[in-house]
C-alpha positions in Angstrom: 0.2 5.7 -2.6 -2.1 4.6 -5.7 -0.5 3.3 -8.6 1.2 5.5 -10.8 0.9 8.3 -8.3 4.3 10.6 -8.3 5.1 12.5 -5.8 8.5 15.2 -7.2 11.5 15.1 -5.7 11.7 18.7 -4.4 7.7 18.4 -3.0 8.3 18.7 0.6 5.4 16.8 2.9 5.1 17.9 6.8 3.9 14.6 7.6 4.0 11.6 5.3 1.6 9.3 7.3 -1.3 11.8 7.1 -0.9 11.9 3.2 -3.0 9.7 1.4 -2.9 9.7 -2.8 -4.8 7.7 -5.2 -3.5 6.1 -8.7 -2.5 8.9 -10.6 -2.6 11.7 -8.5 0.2 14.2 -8.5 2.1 16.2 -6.0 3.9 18.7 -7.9 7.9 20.4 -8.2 8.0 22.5 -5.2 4.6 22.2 -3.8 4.2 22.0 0.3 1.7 19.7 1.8 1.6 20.9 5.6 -0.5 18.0 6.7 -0.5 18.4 10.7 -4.3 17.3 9.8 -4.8 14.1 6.8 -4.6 15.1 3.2 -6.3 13.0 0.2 -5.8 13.5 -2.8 -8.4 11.5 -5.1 -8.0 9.8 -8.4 -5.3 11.7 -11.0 -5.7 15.0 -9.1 -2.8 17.3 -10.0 -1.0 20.1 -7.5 1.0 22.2 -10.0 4.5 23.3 -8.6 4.5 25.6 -5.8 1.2 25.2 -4.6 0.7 25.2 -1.3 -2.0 22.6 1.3 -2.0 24.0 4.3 -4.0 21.8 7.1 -3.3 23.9 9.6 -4.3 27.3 11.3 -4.8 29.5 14.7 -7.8 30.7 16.4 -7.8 34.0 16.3 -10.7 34.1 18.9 -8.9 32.7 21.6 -6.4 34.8 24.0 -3.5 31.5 23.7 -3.9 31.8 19.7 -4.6 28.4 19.9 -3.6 25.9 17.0 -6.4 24.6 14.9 -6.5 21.5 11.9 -8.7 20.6 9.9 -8.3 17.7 6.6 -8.3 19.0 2.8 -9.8 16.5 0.2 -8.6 17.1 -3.5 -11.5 14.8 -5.5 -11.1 12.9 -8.7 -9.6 14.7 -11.6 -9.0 18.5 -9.6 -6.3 20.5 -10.5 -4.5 23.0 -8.1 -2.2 25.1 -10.1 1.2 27.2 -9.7 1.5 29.0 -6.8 -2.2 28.1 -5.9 -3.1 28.2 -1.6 -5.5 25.8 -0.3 -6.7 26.1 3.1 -7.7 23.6 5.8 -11.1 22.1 5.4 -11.2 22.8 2.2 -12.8 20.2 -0.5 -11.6 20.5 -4.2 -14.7 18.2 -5.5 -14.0 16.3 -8.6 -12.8 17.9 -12.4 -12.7 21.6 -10.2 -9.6 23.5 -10.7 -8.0 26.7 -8.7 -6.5 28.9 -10.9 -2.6 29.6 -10.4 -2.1 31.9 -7.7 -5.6 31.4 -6.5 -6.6 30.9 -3.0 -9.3 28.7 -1.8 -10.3 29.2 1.8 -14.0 26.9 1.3 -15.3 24.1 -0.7 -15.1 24.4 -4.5 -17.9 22.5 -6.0 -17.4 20.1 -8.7 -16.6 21.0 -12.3 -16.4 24.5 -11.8 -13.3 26.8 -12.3 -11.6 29.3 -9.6 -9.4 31.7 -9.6 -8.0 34.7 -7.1 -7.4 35.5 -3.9 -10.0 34.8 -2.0 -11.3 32.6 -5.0 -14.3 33.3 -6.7 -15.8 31.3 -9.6 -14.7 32.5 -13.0 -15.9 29.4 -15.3 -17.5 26.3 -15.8 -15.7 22.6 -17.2 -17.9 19.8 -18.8 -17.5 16.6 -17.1 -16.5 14.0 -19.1 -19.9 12.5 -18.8 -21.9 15.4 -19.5 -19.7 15.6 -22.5 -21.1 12.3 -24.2 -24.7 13.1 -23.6 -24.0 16.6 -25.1 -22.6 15.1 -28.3 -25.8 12.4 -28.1 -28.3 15.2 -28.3 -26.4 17.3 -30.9 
């Protein structure tokens, strides 16, 4: 646990030991981190209340309906929001966000905006850096 990391009280975590957060980041009212397989959350990344990480599936392939898991990585400065599904393997690179409600089932590349289910890219963020070389050249 980073510094000033909060985790809410109602946040419910399947496995404490495989959750690791950075100063800053934020586990939200209600959200469920089912972390058979390690979570990271990065630098002040925020999951919004009821959002759900989900590490864990079955593989629908094989005739036992095996188990699977597979990590999720939230980078610097992502945002999941309300009611938002993240599935395992899934990278949230840094200063993305998924859209509330929205469901990411693969990697959302950095500074870019998602939203629905499955997610598809409806916007674009400035990063913080590109934003001071925008306001040199203007």
């Amino acid at each position: 646990m980073g510094t000033g990391s909060v985790v809410y009280a109602s946040a419910t975590i399947w496995l404490p030991r495989n959750l690791s957060m950075a100063e800053r980041a934020t586990l939200g009212p209600g959200a469920e981190c089912y972390n058979i397989a390690p979570v990271t959350l990065g630098p002040g990344a925020i999951v919004s209340q009821r959002a759900f990480l989900c590490t864990g599936s079955h593989d629908y392939e094989d005739p036992h309906f095996q188990l699977t898991a597979r990590p999720i990585v939230l980078d610097a400065n992502c945002w999941i929001a309300a009611e938002a599904f993240v599935g395992p393997g899934v990278e949230v690179c840094e200063g993305a966000v998924l859209a509330a409600r929205g469901c990411a089932v693969s990697n959302l590349p950095a500074w870019t905006v998602w939203g629905g289910n499955p997610a598809r890219q409806i916007a674009e963020r400035t990063s913080p850096d590109q934003s001071s070389i925008n306001r040199a050249t203007d």
